[in-house]
N, C-alpha and C positions, 0 to 999 in steps of 0.2 A: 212543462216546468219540472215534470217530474221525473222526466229521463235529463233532462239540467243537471239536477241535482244529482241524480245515482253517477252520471260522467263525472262529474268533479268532484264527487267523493271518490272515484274509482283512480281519478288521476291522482289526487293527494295520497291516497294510497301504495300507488307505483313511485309516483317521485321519494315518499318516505321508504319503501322498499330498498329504494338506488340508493339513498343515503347510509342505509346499514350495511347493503352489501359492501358501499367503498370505505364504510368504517373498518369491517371487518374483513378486506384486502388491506387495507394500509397497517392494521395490527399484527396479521400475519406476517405481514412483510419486516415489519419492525423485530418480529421473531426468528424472523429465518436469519436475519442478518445480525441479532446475538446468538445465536446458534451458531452458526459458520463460525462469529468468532471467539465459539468457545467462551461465551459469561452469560451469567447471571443478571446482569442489568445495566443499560445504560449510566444508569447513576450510581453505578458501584463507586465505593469509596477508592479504590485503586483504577488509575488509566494506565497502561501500559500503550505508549509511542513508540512507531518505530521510524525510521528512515530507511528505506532499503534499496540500494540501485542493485544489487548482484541476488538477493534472497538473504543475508547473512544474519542480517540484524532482523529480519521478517521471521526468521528461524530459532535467533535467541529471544527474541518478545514472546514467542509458544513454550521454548521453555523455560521461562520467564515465568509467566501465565499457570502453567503444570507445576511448578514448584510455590509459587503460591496459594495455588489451589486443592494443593494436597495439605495445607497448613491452614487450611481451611478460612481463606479469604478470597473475598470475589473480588475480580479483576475486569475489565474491561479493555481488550485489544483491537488497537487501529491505526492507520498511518498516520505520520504528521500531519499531513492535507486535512484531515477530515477531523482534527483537534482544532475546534471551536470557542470560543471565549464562554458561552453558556455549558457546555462540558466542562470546561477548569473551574467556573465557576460552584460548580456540582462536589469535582474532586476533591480529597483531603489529602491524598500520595502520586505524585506523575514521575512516573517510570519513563524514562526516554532512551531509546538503543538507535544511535544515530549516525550512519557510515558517511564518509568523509571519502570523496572520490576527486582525481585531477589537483589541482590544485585550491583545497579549501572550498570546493562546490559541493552544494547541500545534494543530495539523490533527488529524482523527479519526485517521490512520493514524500515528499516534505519539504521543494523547493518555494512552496506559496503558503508556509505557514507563518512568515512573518508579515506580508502582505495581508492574507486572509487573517489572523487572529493577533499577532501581537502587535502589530498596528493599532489595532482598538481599543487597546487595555491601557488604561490611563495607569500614573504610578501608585506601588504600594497596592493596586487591586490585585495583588495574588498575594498578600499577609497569611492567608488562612493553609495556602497550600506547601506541601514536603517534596522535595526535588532533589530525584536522582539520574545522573547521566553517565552512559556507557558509551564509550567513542569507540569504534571500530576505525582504522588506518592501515597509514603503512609508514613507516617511519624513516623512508627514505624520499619522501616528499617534503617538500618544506613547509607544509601548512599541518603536518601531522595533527589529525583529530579538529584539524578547523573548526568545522560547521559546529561540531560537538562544544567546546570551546564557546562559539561565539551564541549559539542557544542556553548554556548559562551564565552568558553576562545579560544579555537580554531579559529573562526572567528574574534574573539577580534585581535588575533596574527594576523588576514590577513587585519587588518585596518577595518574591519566593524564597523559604528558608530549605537551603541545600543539607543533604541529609550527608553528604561527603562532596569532595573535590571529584571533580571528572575523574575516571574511572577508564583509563586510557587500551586500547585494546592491539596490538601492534602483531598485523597480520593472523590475525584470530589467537593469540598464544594462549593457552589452555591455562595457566597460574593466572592473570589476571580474568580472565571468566571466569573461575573457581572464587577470586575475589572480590566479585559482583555476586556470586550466591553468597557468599560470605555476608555482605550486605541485607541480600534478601532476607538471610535468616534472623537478621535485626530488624527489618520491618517489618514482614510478620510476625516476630512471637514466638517462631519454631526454628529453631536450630541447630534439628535433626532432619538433613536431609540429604539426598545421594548425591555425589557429585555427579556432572555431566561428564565429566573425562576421569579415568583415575592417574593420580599426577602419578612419576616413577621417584619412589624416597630412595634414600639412602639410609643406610643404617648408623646411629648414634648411639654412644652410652651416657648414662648420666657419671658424671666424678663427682659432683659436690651437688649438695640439696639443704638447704636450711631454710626456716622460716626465721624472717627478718623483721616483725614485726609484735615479737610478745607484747600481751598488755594492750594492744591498738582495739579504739572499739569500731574498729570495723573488721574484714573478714581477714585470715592468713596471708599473708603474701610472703611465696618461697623464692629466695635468690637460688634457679637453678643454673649448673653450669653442664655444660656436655661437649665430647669429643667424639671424632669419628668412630666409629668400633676399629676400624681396621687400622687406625692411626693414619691414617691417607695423607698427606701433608698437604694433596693437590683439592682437599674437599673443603679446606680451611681458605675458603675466599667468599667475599663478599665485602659490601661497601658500610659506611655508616647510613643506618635506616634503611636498608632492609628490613627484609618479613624474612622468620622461620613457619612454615608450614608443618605441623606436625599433624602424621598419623596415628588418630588417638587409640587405645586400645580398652579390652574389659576388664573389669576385674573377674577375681578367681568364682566371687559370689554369683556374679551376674550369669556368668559359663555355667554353674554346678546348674542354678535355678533354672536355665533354657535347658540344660537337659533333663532336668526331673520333668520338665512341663512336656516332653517330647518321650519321654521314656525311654531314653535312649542311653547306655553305658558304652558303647562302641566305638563313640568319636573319641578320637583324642583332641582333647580342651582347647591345645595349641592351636589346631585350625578354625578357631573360634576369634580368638584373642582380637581380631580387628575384622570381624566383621558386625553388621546395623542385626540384633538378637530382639530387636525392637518389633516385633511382627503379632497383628491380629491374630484375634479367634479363629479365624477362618484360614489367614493363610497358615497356621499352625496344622490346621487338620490335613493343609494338603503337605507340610513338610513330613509328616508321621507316616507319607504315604510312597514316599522316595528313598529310594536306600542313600546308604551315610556319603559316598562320593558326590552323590546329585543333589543332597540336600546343601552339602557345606558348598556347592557349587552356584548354589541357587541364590546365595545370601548376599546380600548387596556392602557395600565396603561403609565400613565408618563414616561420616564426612569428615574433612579435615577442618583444624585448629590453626588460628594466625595469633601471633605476638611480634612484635616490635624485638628486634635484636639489638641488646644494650652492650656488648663490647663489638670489640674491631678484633681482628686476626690477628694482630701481633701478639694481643694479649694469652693467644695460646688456648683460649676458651670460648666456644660459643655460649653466651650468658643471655638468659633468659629470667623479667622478674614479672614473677604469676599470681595475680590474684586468685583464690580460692572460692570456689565455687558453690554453696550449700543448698541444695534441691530439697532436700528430706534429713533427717538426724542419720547422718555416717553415709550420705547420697551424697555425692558431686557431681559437677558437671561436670562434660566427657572431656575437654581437653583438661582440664585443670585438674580434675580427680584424678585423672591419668599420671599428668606427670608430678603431682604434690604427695599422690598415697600411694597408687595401687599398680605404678611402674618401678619395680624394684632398682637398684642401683645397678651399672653395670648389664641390665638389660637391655637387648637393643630397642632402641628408640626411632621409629621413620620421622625423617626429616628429611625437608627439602627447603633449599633457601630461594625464595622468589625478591628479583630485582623490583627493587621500591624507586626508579631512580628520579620520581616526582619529590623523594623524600631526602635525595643527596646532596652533601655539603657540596656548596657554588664553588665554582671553581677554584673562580680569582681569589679564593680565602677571605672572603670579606666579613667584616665583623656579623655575628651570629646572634640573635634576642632569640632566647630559647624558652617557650612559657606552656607550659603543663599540669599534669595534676596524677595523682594517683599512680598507678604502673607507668604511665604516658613517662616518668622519668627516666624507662627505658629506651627508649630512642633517644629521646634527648642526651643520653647519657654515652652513648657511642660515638655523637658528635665530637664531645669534648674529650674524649680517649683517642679521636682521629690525630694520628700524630704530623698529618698533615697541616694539623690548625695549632701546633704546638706555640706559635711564635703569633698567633692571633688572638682577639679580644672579644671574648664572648659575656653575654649577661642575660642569669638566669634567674628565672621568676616563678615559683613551684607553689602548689597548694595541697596540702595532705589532712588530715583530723587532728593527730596527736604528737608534737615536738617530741616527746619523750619515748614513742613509739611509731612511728612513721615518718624518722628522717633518715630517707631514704638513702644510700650511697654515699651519707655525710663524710665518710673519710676519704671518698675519695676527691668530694667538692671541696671540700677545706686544702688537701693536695693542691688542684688546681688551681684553688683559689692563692694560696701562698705562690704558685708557680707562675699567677700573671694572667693563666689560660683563662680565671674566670676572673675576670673585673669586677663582676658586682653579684651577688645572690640576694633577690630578696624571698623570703618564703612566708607563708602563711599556714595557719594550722585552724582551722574552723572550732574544734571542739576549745581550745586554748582562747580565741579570741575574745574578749570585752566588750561590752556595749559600744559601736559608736565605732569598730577598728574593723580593718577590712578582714574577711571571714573567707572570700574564695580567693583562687588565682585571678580572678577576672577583676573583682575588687583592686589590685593593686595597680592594674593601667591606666584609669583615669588621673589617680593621684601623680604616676609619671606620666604625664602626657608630654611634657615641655622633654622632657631628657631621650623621651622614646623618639620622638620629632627628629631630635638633633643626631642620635643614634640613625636613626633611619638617614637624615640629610648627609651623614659620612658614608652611606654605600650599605648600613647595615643591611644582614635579612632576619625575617621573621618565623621561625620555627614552632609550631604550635603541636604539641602530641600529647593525647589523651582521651578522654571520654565524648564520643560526641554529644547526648546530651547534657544539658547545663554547662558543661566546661567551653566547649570548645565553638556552640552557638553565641553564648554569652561574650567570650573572645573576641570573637569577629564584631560581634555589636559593639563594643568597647573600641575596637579598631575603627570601625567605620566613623564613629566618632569624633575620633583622634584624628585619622588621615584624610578621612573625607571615600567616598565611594568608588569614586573614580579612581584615586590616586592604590589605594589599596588595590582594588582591580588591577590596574598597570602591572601593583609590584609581582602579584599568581603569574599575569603573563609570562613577566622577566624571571621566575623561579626566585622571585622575593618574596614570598606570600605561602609559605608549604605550610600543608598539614598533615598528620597519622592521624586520625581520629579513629575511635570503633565505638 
């Protein structure tokens, strides 16, 4: 009995042996395989998706990944196939970079993600989660960006709130990946970061710079205007909504103070003026150790700045209206410090105009519902200057703080307005409002539901530009509403349904 019992204590202790070694094979394993992919934890609060047939979108999901992880968020990266309903259910941000091959066919490594995972997910069980998608294409297919496309109407259907419209990628073109970091830099927090290409600007001056809003209690906003430096007549093209890309630059403070910190009197300041002077302890000690060619060599570019472009070409002006930025007392932010203080007049300016053409007026000139808030009246506002839509009927719906100081462009909406181009304005002013009276832009679509209805059943389309948060979520929820889910869907398909949002 007594060698009995020493054997079956000896076995219970081998089989409990087996059990910790395969605890501790499957843990490791579970490590090696967030290792590979580069995170910090399966349940990190960001998923970054990809879709990949060629490596394309496998390649912008890492630096995807590297640009928010340098902004110090943890990410988790993986194919569509292996995005799971208990993963989304974990997530609070899904990242999705989704290549669109043949005709509207999903890639192999995300072909069974709606099979495996959206299948299961009954409606409104993704409320909790933030959804961004990058389409990669070619835009000489007729399904351009399908899959990409048809994965946010899908999640749409399961309550997920879209952080922007599809984010369209037409044969890898460098300005709109620049405007998916552009993005990133809004979902992380930090937006200071290097571009992945440097775009090629042109040189701009500014001619006119004013601040349009004394008195307002919210921050400056400067109507600036600018022209070619070289007066180029062939640089003055672009459409209504467009983006201007600017290359923002330093000021004279921020140069003087990087070189007292480097001890350095030998650069000239100029070679400074656009590049990232934003550098650690550490990699300072190693620039003090490089002579001045390899040091200004070494420095990494600016990132660049987007605004909504609020006139058209004919008007002889590129107009740009900038909110002001305040970081620290007499601190701005980089693109708006740039061009509201500490880029002098007459200075050149890099700009580059990137095609928005998810944000161009429809063809067939069909009535336009134009509804916005803040700067966002910049786009909006290059519509109705399109002298294209001179003999059309548009109707706008604006939200700012202060009537008496934030009515934006008023003479030229009163203009139009007497001209026919604007049928109807309604505006609202939040700080001005009453007990009991609508306070945002979003506020005034319910109250028109029936005319917006009947607007829309004549062909209208619907133009939305402004702030993504609170304006431009709230919006769509007001819409969805009014048209119902579906029917709104349809109209994004048909390019009735646009937004500029940032």
């Amino acid at each position: 009995m007594r060698y009995l019992a020493v054997s079956i204590i000896a076995i219970v202790y081998l089989v409990f042996c087996w059990f910790c070694w395969r605890n501790y094979q499957r843990r490791q394993q579970q490590l090696s395989t967030q290792h590979s992919l580069g995170t910090e934890s399966t349940s990190a609060e960001i998923i970054i998706a990809y879709a990949s047939q060629s490596g394309a979108a496998a390649t912008i999901a890492s630096q995807t990944a590297l640009q928010l992880n340098a902004a110090g968020k943890a990410s988790h990266r993986i194919s569509l196939n292996q995005l799971t309903p208990e993963r989304l259910a974990q997530a609070k941000t899904l990242l999705i970079i989704a290549s669109t091959y043949g005709e509207g066919e999903a890639p192999d490594n995300g072909n069974r993600f709606f099979a495996r995972t959206i299948g299961k997910l009954g409606g409104n069980s993704l409320q909790h989660l933030h959804v961004a998608v990058l389409g990669l294409g070619d835009s000489s297919y007729k399904h351009f960006c399908g899959f990409a496309h048809l994965l946010q109407h899908e999640l749409q259907h399961r309550g997920a709130h879209f952080l922007t419209d599809v984010i369209e990628v037409d044969k890898l073109e460098e300005s709109a990946l620049r405007h998916w970091q552009y993005y990133l830099g809004q979902i992380s927090g930090q937006p200071h970061y290097t571009d992945w290409s440097r775009p090629a600007y042109d040189e701009w001056k500014i001619v006119q710079r004013e601040c349009i809003n004394h008195g307002s209690p919210g921050a400056p906003a400067f109507h600036i205007q600018l022209m070619p430096a070289d007066n180029n007549a062939a640089a003055m093209s672009w459409k209504a909504g467009d983006i201007a890309e600017i290359g923002p630059g330093n000021s004279e403070q921020k140069i003087q103070q990087f070189l007292q910190r480097l001890g350095r009197d030998t650069i000239n300041p100029v070679l400074l003026l656009h590049s990232d002077l934003s550098v650690s302890e550490e990699r300072c000690i190693e620039l003090k150790k490089m002579d001045d060619a390899a040091l200004v060599n070494s420095l990494t570019e600016l990132p660049h700045r987007e605004y909504s472009i609020a006139s058209v070409p004919n008007e002889n002006t590129l107009d740009l209206l900038v909110r002001q930025v305040s970081v620290a007392p007499l601190q701005y932010g980089l693109g708006s410090g740039w061009l509201s203080v500490h880029a002098n007049e007459q200075q050149p300016i890099r700009l580059r105009i990137r095609t928005n053409k998810n944000f161009h007026s429809p063809e067939n000139n069909c009535p336009l519902i134009l509804i916005g808030n803040g700067t966002g009246i910049a786009g909006l506002r290059a519509h109705l200057a399109n002298p294209a839509r001179a003999h059309t009927r548009n109707w706008l719906l604006f939200g700012e703080r202060s009537a008496a100081a934030d009515n934006f462009f008023n003479t030229d909406l009163q203009h139009w307005h007497k001209a026919g181009v604007l049928a109807r304005i309604d505006r609202v002013f939040s700080r001005d409002a009453k007990p009991g009276e609508p306070r945002y832009v979003q506020d005034l679509l319910q109250p028109n539901a029936l005319e917006l209805q009947r607007w829309v059943q004549e062909g209208a389309a619907i133009f939305v530009c402004g702030s993504l948060q609170g304006m431009a979520q709230s919006v769509d929820h007001a819409l969805r509403n009014i048209f119902g889910t579906q029917r709104l869907e349809l109209m994004a398909d048909q390019r009735r349904y646009c937004r500029d949002v940032y």
